[in-house]
C-alpha positions, 0 to 999 in steps of 0.5 A: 500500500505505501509502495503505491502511495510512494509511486503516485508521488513519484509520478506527480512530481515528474509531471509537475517537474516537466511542466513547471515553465508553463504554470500558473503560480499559485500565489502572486502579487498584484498591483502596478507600482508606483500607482497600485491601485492600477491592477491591484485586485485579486482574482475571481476565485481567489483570495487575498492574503497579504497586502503592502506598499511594495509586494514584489518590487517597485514601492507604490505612492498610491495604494498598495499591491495584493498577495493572491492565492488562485489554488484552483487557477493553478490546478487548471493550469497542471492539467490544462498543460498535462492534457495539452502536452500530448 
């Protein structure tokens, strides 16, 4: 039973080793220094979970930039590239 559960494994992180360059994140920052309020909402399905004036980069003067989490959006992503890759 664990040999299963072991060879599962194996054979997800393979897929996801191989497709890795065309994945949707799971979590990233969104806003557009130095005016964050340009860009700065999360997607639909996703949610925030941070926020600060310069996230990921560039220091905002109006606003701030968001941390969203899109678990599903990346789960599409996985399978979309697995289905697409054949």
């Amino acid at each position: 039973m664990f040999n299963r559960y072991l060879m599962c494994l194996i054979i997800i992180s393979f897929l996801i080793v191989l497709t890795s360059a065309s994945i949707e994140p799971v979590c990233k920052w969104y806003g557009i220094a130095p005016f964050c309020f340009l860009g700065n909402s999360c997607p639909e399905n996703c949610s925030q979970a941070a926020s600060n004036d310069h996230g990921d980069g560039a220091t905002c003067w109006f606003s701030e930039k968001n941390y969203c989490c899109c678990v599903k959006k990346a789960v599409d992503s996985i399978i979309n590239t697995i289905i697409n890759s054949k």
